[in-house]
VEXFIPA-458122 format. One record per residue (C-alpha): y negated, x negated, z. Coordinates in steps of 0.02 Angstrom, whole numbers, plus 32768, in hexadecimal, padded with zeros to 4 digits. Last residue first. Example, Ala and Ser with C-alpha at 12.3 -4.5 7.8 and 13.67 -1.06 7.14 Angstrom:
<recs>
- y/x/z
- 8035/7D54/8165
- 80E1/7D99/8186
</recs>
This chain:
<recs>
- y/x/z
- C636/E978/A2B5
- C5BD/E908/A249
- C59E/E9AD/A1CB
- C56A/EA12/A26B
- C500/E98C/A2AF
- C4AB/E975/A1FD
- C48F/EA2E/A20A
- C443/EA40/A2A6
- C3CD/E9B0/A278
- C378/E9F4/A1C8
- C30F/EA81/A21A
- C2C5/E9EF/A298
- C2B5/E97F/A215
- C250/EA01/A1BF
- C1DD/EA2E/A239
- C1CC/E96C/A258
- C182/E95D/A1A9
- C11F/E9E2/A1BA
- C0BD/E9B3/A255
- C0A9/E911/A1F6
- C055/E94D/A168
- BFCF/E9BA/A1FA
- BFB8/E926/A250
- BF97/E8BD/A1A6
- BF1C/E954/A164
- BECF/E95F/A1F4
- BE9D/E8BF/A204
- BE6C/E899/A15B
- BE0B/E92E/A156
- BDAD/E8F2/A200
- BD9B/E83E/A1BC
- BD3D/E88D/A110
- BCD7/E8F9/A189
- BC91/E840/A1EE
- BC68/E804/A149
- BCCD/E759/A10E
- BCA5/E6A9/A10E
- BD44/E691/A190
- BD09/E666/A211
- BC51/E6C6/A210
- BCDF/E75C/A1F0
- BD4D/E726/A28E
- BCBB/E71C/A2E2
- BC73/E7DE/A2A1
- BD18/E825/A2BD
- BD22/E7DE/A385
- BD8F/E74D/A38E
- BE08/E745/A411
- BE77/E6B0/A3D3
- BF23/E712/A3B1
- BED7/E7C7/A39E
- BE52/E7AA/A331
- BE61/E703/A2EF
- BF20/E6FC/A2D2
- BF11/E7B6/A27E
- BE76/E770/A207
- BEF1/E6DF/A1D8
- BF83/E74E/A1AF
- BF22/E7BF/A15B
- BEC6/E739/A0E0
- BF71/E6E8/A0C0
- BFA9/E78A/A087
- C048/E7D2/A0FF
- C0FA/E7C6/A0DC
- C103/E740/A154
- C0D3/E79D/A1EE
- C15C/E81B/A1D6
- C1D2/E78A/A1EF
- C170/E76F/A280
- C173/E81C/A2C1
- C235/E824/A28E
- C23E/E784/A31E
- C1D0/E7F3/A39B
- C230/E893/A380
- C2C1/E84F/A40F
- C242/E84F/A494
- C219/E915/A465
- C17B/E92C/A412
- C0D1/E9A7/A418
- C049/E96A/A38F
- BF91/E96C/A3B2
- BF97/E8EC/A439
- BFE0/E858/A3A9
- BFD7/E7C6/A418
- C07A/E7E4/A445
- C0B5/E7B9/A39C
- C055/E719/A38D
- C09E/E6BD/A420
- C0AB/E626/A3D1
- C16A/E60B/A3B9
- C17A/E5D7/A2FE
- C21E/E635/A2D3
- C1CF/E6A1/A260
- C173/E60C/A206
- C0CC/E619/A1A7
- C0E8/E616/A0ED
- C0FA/E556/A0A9
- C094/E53E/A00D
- C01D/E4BB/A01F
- C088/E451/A0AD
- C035/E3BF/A0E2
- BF91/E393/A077
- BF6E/E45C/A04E
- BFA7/E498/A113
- BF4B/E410/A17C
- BEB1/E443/A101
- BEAB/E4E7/A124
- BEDB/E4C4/A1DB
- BE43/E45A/A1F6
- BDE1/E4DE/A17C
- BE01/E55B/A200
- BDF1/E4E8/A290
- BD29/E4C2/A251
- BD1A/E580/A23D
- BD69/E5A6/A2E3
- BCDC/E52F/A33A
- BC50/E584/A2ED
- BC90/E636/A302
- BC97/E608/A3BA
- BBCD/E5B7/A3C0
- BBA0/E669/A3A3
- BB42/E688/A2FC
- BAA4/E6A9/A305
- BA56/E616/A2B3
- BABE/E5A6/A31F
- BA89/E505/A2E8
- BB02/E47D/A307
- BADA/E3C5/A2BA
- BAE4/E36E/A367
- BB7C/E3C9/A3A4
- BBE8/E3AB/A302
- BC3D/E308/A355
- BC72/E377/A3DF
- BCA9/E3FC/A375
- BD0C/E374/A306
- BD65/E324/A39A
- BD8D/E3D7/A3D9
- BDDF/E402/A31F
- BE41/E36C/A31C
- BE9D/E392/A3C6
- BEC2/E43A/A395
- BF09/E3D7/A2E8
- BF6C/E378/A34C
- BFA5/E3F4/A3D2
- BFCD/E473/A332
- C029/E3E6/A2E2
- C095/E3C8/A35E
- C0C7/E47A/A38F
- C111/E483/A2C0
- C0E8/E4F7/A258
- C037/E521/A23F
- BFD6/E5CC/A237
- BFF2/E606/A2D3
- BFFA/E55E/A32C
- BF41/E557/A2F5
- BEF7/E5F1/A332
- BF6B/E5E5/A3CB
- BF0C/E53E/A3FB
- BE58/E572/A3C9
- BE80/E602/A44A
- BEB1/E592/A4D1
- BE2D/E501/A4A7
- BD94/E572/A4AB
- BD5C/E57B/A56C
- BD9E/E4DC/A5A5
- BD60/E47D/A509
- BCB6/E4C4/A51A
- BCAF/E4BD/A5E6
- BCE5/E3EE/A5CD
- BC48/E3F1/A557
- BBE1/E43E/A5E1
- BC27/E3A8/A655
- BBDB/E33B/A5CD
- BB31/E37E/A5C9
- BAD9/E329/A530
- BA65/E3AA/A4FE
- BAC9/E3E2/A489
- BB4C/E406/A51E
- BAD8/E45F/A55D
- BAB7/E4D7/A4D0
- BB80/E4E8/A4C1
- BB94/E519/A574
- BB08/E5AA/A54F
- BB60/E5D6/A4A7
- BC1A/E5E4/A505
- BBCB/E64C/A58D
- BB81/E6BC/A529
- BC1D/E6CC/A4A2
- BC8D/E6FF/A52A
- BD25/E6EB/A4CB
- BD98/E78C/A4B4
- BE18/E7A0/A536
- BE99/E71D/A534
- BF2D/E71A/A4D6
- BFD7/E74C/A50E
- C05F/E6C5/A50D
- C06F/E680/A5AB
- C01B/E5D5/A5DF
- BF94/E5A3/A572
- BF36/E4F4/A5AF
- BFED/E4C7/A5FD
- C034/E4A2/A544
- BF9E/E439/A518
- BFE6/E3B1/A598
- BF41/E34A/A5CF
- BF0C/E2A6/A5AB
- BED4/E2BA/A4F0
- BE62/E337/A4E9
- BDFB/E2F8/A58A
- BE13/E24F/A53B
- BDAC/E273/A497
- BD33/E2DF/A503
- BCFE/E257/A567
- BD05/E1CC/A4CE
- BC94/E257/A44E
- BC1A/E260/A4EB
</recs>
């Protein structure tokens, strides 16, 4: 099983498993736990469903909160091999097999960041996507590079429940089993990113006409 899946992750371009840059709708938790009860039972085309199913939104997860595209595949790749190789020691204890797999890439990135780069902010020039996965917030095209500068002004623990919410799909109580958090602690984190952000592009927007006016 470890082999199939090891050359399923490898042989295809990880670019074409996430064309466009708007997430998916939220991950259908059912289906992903009944694929992942086969697939403990040693169904390898249900382990193929697994990776198909969860590899776009682990993917954005992780290129959110690294630099570099590279690293993201890597580490997207990583995280698979480790899901597959966790199969035999899962218990779900009610949590869906999702929040599962997005705790085992949230340590994966963790540790990417504290071995690699321990203090690097996340890029505004990294080109994931993450500002139109942001529904709750209205932009312009040319907002989406202040959005990521916005981005970075964040707390680690906003930025991260932002890139699980609206970047992976994660309902409030996965992103919380995720993260070790409560699913009300995610909410306020939410809202109170969104809502920092909304003022932060407020502003720029106040602060633009008169930048043109002192460049003419």
């Amino acid at each position: 099983m470890y082999a199939f899946v090891t050359r399923r992750l490898v042989d295809p371009d990880l670019r074409a498993a996430h064309p466009g840059v708007l997430p998916r709708p939220a991950i259908d938790d059912v289906g992903v736990d009944a694929l992942a009860r086969r697939a403990m039972a040693g169904d390898i085309s249900a382990v193929g469903g697994l990776y198909d199913e969860l590899v776009g939104p682990i993917y954005r997860y992780i290129a959110l909160r690294v630099s570099r595209r590279e690293d993201a595949e890597d580490l997207t790749q990583l995280v698979f091999e480790r899901v597959v190789g966790g199969l035999p020691r899962y218990h779900a204890d009610g949590r869906p097999f999702a929040a599962w797999a997005f705790r085992i890439a949230r340590n994966a990135v963790i540790d990417h960041m504290r071995r690699d780069r321990p203090t690097e902010p996340l890029s505004p020039a990294h080109d994931t996507g993450d500002g139109e996965g942001l529904e709750a917030i209205s932009l312009r095209s040319e907002q989406i590079r202040e959005l990521r500068r916005a981005i970075t002004t964040l707390t680690p623990d906003q930025q991260e429940a932002l890139a699980l919410r609206f970047v992976a799909g994660l309902s409030a109580e996965e992103a919380a089993q995720a993260m070790g958090r409560r699913a009300g602690t995610i909410r306020g984190l939410t809202f109170r990113a969104i809502s920092a952000l909304r003022r932060h592009m407020s502003e720029a927007e106040v602060e633009e006409p008169s930048d043109s006016r002192a460049a003419s």
